[in-house]
N, C-alpha and C positions, 0 to 999 in steps of 0.2 A: 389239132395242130400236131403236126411230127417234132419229133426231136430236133429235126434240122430245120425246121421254122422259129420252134421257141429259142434255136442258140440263136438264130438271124436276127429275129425280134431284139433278144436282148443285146447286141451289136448296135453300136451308136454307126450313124452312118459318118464320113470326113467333116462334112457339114456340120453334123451336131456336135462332132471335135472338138472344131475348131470355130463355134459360135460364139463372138464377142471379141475374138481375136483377130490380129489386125498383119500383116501378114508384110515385112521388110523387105522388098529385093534390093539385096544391094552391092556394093562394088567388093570384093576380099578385101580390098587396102582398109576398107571402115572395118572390118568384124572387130578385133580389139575392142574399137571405139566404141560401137554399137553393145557389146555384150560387157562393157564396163560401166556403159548407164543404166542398160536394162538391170545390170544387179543393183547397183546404187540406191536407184531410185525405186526399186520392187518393180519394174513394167513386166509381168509376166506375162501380163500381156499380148504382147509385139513379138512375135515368130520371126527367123529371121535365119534366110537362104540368101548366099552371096555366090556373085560370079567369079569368074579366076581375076584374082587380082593385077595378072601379065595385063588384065585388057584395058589398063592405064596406057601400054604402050599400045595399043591397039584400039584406039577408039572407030574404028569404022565395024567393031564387032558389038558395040555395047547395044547399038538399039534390037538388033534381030534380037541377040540375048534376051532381052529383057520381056521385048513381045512376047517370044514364045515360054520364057517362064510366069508372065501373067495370066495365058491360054492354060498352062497345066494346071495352074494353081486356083483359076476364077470357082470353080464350084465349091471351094475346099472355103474361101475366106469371102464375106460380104467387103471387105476391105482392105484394099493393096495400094502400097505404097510404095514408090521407087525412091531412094535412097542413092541417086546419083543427081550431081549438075548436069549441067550441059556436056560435059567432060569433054568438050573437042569433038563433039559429035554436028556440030553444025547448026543446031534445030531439029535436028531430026527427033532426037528424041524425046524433047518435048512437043512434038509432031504427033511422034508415036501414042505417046501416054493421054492426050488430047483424045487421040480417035480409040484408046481402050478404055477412056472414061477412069483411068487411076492419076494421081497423084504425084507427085514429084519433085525433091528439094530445092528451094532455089538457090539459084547463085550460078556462074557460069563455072566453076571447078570447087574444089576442097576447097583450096586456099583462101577461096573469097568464104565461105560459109565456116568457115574456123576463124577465119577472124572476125566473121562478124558481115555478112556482105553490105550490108551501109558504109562501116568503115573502111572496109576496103576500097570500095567505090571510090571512096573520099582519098585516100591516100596512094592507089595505085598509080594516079598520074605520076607522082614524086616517087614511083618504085619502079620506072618502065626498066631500069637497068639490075634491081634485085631478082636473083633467083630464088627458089623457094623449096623446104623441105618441111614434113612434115614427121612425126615420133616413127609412122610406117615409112616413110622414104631415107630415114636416118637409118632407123635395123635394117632395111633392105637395100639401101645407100650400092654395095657392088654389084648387085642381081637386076637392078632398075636402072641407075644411071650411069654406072665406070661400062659396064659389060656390053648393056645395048650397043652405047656408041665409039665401043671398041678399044676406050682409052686403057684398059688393060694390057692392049696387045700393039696400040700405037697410042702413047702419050704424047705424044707431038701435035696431034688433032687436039691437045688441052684450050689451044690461043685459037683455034678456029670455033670452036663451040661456044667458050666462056669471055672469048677476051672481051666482048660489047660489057657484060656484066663485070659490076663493081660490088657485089656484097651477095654472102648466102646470109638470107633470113630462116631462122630456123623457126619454125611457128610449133612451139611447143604445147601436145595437149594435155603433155602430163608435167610434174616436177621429179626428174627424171636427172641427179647429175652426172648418171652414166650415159646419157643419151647426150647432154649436152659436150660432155667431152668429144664424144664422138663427131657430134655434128661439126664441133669446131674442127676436130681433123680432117673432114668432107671439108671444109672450105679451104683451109690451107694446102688440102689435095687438088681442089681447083682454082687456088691462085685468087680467091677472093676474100675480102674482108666479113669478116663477122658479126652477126648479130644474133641475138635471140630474144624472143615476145613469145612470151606467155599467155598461149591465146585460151588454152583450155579447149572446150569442144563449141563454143561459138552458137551457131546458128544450126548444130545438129542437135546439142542439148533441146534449145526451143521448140524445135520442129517434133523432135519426138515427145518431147512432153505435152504437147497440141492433142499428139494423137491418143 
């Protein structure tokens, strides 16, 4: 055996890596989330590659995403998990994850799986007029919601976007009273009344301790 066999030999190949490990794709707007349980709870688990979190606003980008970082990543992990709902994607991406034979959180967006998607279920009828934020749409609050839809540069569109809505809910996953102060100036900056529920991490805590 040469030199350059016995280093190759002793080289673990990706596979032997990352054997027993179980392999997160998932949205940026979760990383926080994701990387405050996996320390919490010790999941060392759970590996964990996120898309650009912009593709909240762009959900017709999430399923190619995700296909093709399952394709780069299948030899590397016996087990991959997608770490998005439905997110506005249609079905499709639960289409997709179907025919790559991986895994996928349920609930149709965050906000059902943060709070619980039973609960949600149950109480959405009585919230078709609540808007929704979450500890990542509170810090990203100008970059996500004022700037996309331009209310920075024309506030006057404020009674065409929000007037149907009557309350922001703030679905809080942390206890955070700087987040909460903020949240409440998001609502008074969109002309709605306040709330905040203390959802914690819901149905993402569950799902990853499963795994």
């Amino acid at each position: 055996m040469t030199p350059l066999d016995q280093h190759r030999a002793a080289q673990p190949d990706e596979v032997t890596k990352t054997a027993g490990n179980v392999l997160l794709i998932a949205c940026g707007a979760l990383a926080r989330e994701i990387l405050d349980l996996k320390e919490a709870n010790g999941w060392s688990h759970l590996d964990l590659t996120c898309l650009p979190a912009g593709y909240h606003l762009h959900p017709e980008k999430i399923t190619a995403a995700v296909e093709q970082t399952v394709k780069e990543n299948r030899a590397s992990y016996d087990t991959i998990f997608v770490v998005y709902a439905d997110c506005g994607t249609g079905g499709l991406l639960e289409a997709a994850c179907a025919r790559l034979g991986v895994e996928m959180i349920a609930g149709p967006h965050c906000y059902s799986f943060f709070e619980g998607n039973d609960r949600f279920a149950k109480i959405s009828e009585d919230e078709i007029r609540a808007f929704y934020l979450t500890d990542f749409l509170v810090r990203q609050f100008d970059a996500f919601i004022i700037k996309p839809m331009g209310l920075d540069r024309h506030p006057e569109l404020r009674e065409m976007y929000f007037g149907n809505y009557e309350k922001l809910v703030y679905q809080a996953q942390t206890d955070d009273p700087a987040l909460t102060t903020k949240a409440r100036a998001c609502a008074q900056r969109l002309g709605l009344a306040f709330e905040r529920r203390y959802t914690g991490y819901g149905d993402l805590h569950n799902t990853l301790a499963r795994l």
